[in-house]
N, C-alpha and C positions, 0 to 999 in steps of 0.2 A: 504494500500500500504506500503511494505519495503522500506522507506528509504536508504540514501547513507550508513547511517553508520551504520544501520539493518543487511543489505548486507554486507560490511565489518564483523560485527561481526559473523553472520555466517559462512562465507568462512573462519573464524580464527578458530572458532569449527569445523569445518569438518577437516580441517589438522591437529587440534590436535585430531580427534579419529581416523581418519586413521594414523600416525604416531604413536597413542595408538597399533592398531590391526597389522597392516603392515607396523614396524617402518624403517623408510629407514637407509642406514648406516652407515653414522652420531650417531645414535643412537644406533645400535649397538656396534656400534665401544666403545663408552662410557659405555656400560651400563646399557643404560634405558631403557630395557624392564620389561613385563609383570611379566615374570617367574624370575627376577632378583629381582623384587619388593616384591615379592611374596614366594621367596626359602625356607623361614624357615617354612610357611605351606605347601608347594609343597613338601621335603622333597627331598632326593640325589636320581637323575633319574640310578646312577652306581649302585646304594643298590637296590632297590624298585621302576623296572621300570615300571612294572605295573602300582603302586598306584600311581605314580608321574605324569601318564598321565591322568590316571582319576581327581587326583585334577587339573589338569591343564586345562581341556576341562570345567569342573566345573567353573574354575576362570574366561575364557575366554567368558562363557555363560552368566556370573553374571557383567562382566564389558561391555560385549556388550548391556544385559539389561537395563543397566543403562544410557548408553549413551543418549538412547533420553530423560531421564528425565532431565539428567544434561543439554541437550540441551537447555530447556524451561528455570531451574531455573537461567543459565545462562544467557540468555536473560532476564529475569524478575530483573534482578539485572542492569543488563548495555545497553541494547535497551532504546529506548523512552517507554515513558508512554501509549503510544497509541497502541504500539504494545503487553506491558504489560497487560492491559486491553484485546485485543485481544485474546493472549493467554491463559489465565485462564478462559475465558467466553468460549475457546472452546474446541472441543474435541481430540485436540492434546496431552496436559496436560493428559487426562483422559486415554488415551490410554498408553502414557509412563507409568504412575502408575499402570495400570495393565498389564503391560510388566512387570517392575521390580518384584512387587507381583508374578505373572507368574514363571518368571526365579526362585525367593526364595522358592518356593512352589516345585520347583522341584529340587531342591539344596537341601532340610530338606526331600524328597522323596529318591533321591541321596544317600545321605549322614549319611540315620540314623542308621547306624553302620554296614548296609550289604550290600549296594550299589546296591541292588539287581534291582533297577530303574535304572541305569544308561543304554543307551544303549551298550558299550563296555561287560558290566558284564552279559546283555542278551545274547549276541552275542558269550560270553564263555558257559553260562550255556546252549544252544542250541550245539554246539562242542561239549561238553561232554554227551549229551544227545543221540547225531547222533552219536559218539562212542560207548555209551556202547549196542546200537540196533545193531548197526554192529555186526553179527556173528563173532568168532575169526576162521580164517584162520592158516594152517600150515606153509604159506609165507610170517605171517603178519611184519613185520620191527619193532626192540625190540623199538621204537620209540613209536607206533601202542598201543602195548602192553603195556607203562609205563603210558599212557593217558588213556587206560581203565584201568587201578587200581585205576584214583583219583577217588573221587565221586563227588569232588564239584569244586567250581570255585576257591576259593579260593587259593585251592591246584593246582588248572593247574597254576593261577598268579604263584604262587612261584615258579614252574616248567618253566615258562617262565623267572622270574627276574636270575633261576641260569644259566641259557641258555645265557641272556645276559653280564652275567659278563664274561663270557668266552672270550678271546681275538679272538677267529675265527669264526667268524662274518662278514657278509658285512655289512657296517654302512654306508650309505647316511645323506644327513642332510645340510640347510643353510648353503654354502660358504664351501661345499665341495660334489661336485654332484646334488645339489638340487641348480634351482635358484630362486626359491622363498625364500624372505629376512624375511620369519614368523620364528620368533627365536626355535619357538617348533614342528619345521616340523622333522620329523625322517621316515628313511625308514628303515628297519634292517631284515634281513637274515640270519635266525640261520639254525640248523641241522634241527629243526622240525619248524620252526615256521616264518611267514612273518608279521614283525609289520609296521603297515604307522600310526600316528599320523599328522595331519593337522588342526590348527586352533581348532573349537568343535569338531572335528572326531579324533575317536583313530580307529582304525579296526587288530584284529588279525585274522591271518588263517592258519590254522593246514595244514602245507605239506603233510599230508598222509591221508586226509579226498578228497573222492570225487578222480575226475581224472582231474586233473588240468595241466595248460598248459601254458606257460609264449609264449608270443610272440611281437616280435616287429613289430608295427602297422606303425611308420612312424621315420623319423627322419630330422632333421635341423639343421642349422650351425647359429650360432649366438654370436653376438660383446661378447667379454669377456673384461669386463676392470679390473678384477683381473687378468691379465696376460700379462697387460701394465706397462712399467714403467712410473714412475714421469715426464718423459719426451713427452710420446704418442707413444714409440717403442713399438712393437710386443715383448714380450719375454714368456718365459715359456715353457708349453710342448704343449699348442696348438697355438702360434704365434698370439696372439691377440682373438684367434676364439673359439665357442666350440661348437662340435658336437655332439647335442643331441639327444637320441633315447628316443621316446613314447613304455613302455612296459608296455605290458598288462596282468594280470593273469585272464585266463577265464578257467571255467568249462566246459570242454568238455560233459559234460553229458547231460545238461541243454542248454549248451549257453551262459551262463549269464556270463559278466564282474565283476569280483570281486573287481579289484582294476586295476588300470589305473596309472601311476607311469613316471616321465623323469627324464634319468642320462645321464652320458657323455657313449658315445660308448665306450671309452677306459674302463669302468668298468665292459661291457657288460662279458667281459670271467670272471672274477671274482664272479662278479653275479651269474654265470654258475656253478661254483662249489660249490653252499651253494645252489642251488636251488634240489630237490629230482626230479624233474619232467622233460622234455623239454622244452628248448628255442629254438626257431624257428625265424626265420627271414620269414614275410611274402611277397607274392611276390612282386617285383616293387618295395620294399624297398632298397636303395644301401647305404652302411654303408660305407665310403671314409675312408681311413686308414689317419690319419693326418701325417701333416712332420714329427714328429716324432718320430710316431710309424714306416714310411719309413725308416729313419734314422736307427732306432733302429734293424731291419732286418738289412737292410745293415752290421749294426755294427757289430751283433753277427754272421752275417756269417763271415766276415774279422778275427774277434778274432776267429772262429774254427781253422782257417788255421795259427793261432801261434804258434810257439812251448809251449807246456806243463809244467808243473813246479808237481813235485811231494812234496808235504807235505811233512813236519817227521811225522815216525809213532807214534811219543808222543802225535801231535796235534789233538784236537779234535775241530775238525770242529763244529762252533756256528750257530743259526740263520744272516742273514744276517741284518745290524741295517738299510739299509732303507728300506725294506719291510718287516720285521720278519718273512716273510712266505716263501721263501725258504733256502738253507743251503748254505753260501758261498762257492762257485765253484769258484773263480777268485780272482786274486793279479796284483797287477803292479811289470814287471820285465823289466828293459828296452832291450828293442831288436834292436833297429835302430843306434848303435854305429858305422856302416859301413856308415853309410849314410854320404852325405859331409854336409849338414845343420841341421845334429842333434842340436836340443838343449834342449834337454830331459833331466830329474833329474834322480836322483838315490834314489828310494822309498825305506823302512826299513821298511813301515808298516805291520804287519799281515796283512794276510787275514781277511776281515769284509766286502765285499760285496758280490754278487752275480754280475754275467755278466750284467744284465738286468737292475740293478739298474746303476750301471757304466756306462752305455750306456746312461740312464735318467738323470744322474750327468752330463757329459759330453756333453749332449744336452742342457740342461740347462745353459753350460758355454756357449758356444758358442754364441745362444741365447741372454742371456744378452751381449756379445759384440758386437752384431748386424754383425756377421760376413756373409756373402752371402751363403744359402744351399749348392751350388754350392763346396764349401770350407769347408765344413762340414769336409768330411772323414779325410783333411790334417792337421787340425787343433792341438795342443795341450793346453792341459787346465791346472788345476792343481789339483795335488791329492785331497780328500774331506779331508782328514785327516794332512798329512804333509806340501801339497801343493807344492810337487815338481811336476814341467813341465813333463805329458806325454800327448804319441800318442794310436793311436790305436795299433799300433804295440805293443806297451808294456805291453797290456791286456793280459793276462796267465791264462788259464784254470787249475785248479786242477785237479790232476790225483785222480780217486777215484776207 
């Protein structure tokens, strides 16, 4: 029989290996993970994403192998004697040691200079195999075509690490669309290629292999307390809440689910344009537009109906600096000077945003002042930049 303080010490092992594997916030927030512990043989996941995730799935196999042994010698250290005894006469002990043996045996299989055991590197050397059987086509996508010229795995890895360093990319990931708090979860959406890492699993899948098909299965609304303040107010761009859609990548040929994925619905059109294939919404699924994306409609219809502001023609129009991904269209010009309750600034800044993001700035402000939707449209905030007082009114399209 476990004792009181058996039990005690158990229940203290289990939350340090779960806080090991699925460390809660706290611990992120500091620091203390796996892949942090671990960086300087994990190596930079921006250089070498490939290889950063194979040693990481590696690391993740070898500290969960371990766990049950440390369990026993843990207890064999600070349990009673009787339970000590217990342990070692049985076959608890025996099994952890050949757990760990296990995991190392396939870690030195892994690992011995070709990785060619790992299941990730299987899963390439098969891609490239169903590539180069693939007959070449007159239609095939120069994508198609750069994938059959590697011949090995090695060379698609490096085809994939320059893919990811590229800035356009859809990048998922803990504590920004993914709400699992496992520090090495990534989802990524290149030109050619769909990577999910989770926990022991890495999985890549070639966009132009097969007749693939993304689709959303279901979705739900759930507590967000990264979008609360310190206080317990709603703020942010989803009001306390986030609406998540379950997407799925399946093989229309086959059937078969490839990978199974949840992000926030607002990332859903993003998504849409790094994916090569269809996204579908299946039936019965309803994807609720949140207040802010409301908002944000509202918004950019009002700013159509502004007057216009025309650029000099010396200015060359930048990326936009909060989304870098379109070209600033809009400036703050005050326009409500007739009004009797003006009290709008007078902005000097360039042009550096887009409409879209102004509208997400601007929501944002409000938001944090817990102002009532209602009062939305009347509202003035302050520039992102100078931080003089505007309205909607003072959003000014560029004329291009």
């Amino acid at each position: 029989m476990l004792s009181g303080t058996d039990v005690v010490l158990t229940m203290s092992y289990a939350l340090f290996a779960f806080g090991l594997i699925v460390p809660p916030d706290v611990l992120l927030a500091s620091g203390l993970t796996l892949e942090n512990l671990f960086h300087r043989w994990l190596g930079s996941e921006e250089i070498s994403f490939v290889t950063y995730h194979l040693r990481r799935t590696i690391m993740v196999r070898l500290v969960a192998g371990f766990l049950p042994l440390g369990y026993f010698l843990f207890m064999m250290f600070f349990a009673s004697t009787s339970l000590a005894t217990y342990l070692l006469g049985g076959i608890g002990l025996s099994l952890s040691l050949a757990l760990v043996i296990f995991t190392h045996v396939c870690t030195v299989w892994y690992a011995r200079g070709t990785w060619e055991g790992h299941p990730t590197v299987r899963n390439l050397c098969e891609i490239v195999k169903r590539v180069q059987e693939t007959p070449p086509t007159e239609g095939d996508p120069p994508e198609l075509e750069l994938l059959r010229s590697l011949s090995s795995w090695q060379s698609v890895a490096s085809h994939i690490d320059a893919e990811c360093r590229r800035l356009e990319k859809f990048t998922a990931y803990s504590g920004r669309g993914l709400i699992s708090s496992w520090p090495g979860r990534r989802f990524l959406v290149t030109n050619s290629w769909i990577l999910f890492s989770h926990a022991s699993t890495f999985k890549p899948i070639f966009q132009f292999m097969g007749r693939l098909c993304a689709m959303v299965v279901d979705s739900q609304t759930l507590l967000d307390t990264q979008t609360t303040t310190m206080s317990g107010h709603p703020a942010g761009e989803n009001l306390g809440t986030q609406t998540m859609a379950t997407v799925r990548i399946v093989d229309s040929e086959n059937g078969l689910c490839q990978l199974s994925v949840v992000i926030p619905v607002g990332d859903l059109e993003e998504l849409r344009t790094y994916l090569q294939f269809p996204l579908i919404v299946a039936q019965g699924v309803v994807l609720e537009p949140t207040i802010v994306q409301q908002f944000l409609t509202a918004f950019l219809r009002l700013v159509a109906e502004n007057p216009t502001v025309r650029p000099p023609a010396d200015m060359e129009l930048e990326s936009c600096i909060g989304c870098m991904s379109q070209t600033v269209n809009a400036c703050l010009r005050r326009n409500c000077v007739s009004a009797p309750e003006a009290h709008c600034g007078v902005c000097h800044c360039r042009p550096m945003w887009c409409a879209s993001c102004l509208g997400r700035w601007f929501a944002s402000r409000v938001t944090e002042a817990h102002k009532p939707t209602s009062e939305w449209l009347s509202c003035r905030v302050p520039c992102p930049t100078c931080r003089a007082a505007f309205c909607i009114r003072d959003v000014a399209l560029l004329e291009t």
